[in-house]
C-alpha positions as CSV (number, residue, x, y, z in Angstrom):
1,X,-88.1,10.5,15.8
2,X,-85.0,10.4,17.4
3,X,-82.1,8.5,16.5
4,X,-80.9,5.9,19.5
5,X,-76.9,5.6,19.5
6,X,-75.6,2.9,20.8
7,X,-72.7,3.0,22.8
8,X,-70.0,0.2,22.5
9,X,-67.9,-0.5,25.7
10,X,-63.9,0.1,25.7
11,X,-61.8,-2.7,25.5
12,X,-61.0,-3.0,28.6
13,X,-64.7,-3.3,29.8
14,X,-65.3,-5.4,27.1
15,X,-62.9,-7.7,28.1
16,X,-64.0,-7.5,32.2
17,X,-67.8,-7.9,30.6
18,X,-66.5,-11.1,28.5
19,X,-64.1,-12.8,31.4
20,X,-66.2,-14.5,34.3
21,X,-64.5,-14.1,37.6
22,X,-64.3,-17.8,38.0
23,X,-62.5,-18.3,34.9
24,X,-60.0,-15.1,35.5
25,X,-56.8,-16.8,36.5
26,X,-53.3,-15.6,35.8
27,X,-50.8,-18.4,33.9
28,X,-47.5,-16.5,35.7
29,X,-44.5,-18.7,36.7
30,X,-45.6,-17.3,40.1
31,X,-49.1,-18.0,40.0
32,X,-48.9,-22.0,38.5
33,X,-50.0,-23.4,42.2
34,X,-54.1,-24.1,41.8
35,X,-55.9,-27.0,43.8
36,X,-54.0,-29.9,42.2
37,X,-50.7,-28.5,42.0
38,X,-48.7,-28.5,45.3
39,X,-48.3,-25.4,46.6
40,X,-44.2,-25.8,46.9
41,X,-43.2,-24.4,43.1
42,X,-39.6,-26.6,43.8
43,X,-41.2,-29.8,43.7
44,X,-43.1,-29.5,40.0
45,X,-41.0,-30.3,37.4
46,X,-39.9,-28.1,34.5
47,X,-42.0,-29.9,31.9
48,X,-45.3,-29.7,34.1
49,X,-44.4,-26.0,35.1
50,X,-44.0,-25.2,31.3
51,X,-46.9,-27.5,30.2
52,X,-49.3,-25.4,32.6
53,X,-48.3,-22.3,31.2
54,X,-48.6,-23.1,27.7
55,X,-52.3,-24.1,28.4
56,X,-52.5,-21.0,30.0
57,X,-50.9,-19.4,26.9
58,X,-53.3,-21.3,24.9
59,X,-56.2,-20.7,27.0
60,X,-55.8,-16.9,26.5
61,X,-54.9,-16.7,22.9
62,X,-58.8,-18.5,22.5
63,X,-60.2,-16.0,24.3
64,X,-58.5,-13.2,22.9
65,X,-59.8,-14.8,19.1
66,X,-63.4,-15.2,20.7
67,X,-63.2,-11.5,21.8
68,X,-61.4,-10.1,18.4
69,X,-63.8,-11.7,16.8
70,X,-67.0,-10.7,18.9
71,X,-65.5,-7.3,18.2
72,X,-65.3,-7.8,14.3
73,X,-69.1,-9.3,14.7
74,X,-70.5,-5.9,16.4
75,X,-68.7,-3.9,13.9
76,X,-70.3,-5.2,11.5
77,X,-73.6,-5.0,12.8
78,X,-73.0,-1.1,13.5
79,X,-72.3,-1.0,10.1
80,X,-75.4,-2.3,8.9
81,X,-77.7,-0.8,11.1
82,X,-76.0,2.5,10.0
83,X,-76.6,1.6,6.0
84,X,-80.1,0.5,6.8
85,X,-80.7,3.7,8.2
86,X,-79.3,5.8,5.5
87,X,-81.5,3.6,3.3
88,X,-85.0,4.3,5.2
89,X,-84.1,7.7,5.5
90,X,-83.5,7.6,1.6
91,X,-86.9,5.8,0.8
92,X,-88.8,8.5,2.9
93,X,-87.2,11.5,1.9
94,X,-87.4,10.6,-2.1
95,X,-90.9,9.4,-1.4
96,X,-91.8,13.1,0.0
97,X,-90.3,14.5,-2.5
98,X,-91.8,12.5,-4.9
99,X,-95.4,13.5,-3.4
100,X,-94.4,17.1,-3.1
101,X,-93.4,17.4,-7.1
102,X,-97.0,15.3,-7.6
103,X,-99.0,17.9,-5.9
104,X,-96.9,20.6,-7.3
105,X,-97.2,19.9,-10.8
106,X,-100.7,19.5,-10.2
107,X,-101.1,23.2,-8.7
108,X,-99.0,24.2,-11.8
109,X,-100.9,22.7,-14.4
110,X,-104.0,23.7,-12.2
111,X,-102.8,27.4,-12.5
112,X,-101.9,27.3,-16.2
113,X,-105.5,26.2,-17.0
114,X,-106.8,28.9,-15.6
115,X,-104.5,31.2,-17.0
116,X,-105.2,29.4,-20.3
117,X,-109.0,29.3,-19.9
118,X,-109.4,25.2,-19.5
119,X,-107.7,23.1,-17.2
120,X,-106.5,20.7,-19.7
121,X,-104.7,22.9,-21.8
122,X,-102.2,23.9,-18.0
123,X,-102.1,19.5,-18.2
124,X,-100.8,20.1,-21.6
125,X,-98.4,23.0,-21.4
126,X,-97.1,21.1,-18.2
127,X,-96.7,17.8,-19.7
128,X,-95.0,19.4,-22.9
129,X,-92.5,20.9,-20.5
130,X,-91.8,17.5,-18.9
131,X,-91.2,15.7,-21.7
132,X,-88.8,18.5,-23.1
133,X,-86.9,17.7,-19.9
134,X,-86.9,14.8,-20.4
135,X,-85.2,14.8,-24.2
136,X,-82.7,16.9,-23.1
137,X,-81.7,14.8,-20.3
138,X,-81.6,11.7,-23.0
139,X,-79.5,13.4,-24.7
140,X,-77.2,15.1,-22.5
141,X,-77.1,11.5,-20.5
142,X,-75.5,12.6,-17.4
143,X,-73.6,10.0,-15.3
144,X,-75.5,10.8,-11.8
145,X,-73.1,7.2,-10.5
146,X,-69.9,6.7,-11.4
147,X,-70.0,2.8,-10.6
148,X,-65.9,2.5,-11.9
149,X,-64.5,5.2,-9.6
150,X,-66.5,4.5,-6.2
151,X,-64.7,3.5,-3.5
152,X,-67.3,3.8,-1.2
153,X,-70.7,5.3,-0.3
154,X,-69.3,8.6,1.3
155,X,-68.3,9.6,-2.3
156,X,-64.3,9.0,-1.8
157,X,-63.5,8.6,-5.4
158,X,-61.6,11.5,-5.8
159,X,-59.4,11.7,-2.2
């Protein structure tokens, strides 16, 4: 199975992707003549002139927000699918390695008891061995998370 990686436009395109042509218009002193504006920039007053470019301003200062924060939105979701992953890929390899300690545990005990001359005494010996393990490990109680130090899930506690 093959991972599929998704590739995220540059800015730039992302921008010419999220801009319709019919709404790309420059708000430049030179540029302020449209349909309803005469087309002789002597003849509009200061105030309109600077009213025109401030909804201009205003107009791109939205979309810029709208784009930052479609940005933000898809960096998230890149970081979820990324976690989600890691997670499946967790489930299946502890479930096969579950399975593959099951089966050889079994083959153990299965060889024991026939080194031992019944099968339940290999169940036994094997069993006796777990749960030795298993004390020590009690005992010892190793900290396998360190949930006070982690930083993150790449294991940057220490850096």
């Amino acid at each position: 199975m093959q991972a599929r990686r998704k590739t995220f436009p540059s800015v730039a395109e992302f921008v010419t992707i999220m801009v319709k042509p019919e709404k790309q218009k420059t708000y430049l002193r030179d540029d302020v003549s449209s349909e309803s504006d005469p087309e002789d920039h002597s003849s509009m007053g200061k105030i309109k002139r600077i009213s025109y470019q401030s909804k201009g301003l205003v107009d791109d200062v939205k979309s810029w927000v709208d784009l930052r924060m479609t940005l933000t939105q898809m960096d998230i979701e890149e970081k979820v699918d990324a976690r989600l992953n890691r997670a499946i890929v967790g489930g299946v390899v502890g479930a096969l390695a579950f399975l593959s300690l099951t089966f050889g545990l079994v083959a153990a005990s299965l060889g024991l008891g026939a080194w031992l001359g019944h099968d339940a005494w290999g169940f036994l010996a094997v069993t006796g061995l777990l749960l030795v393990v298993t004390a020590i490990l009690l005992l010892l109680k190793p900290r396998v998370i360190d949930l006070r130090n982690s930083k993150g899930s790449r294991g940057d506690a220490n850096e």
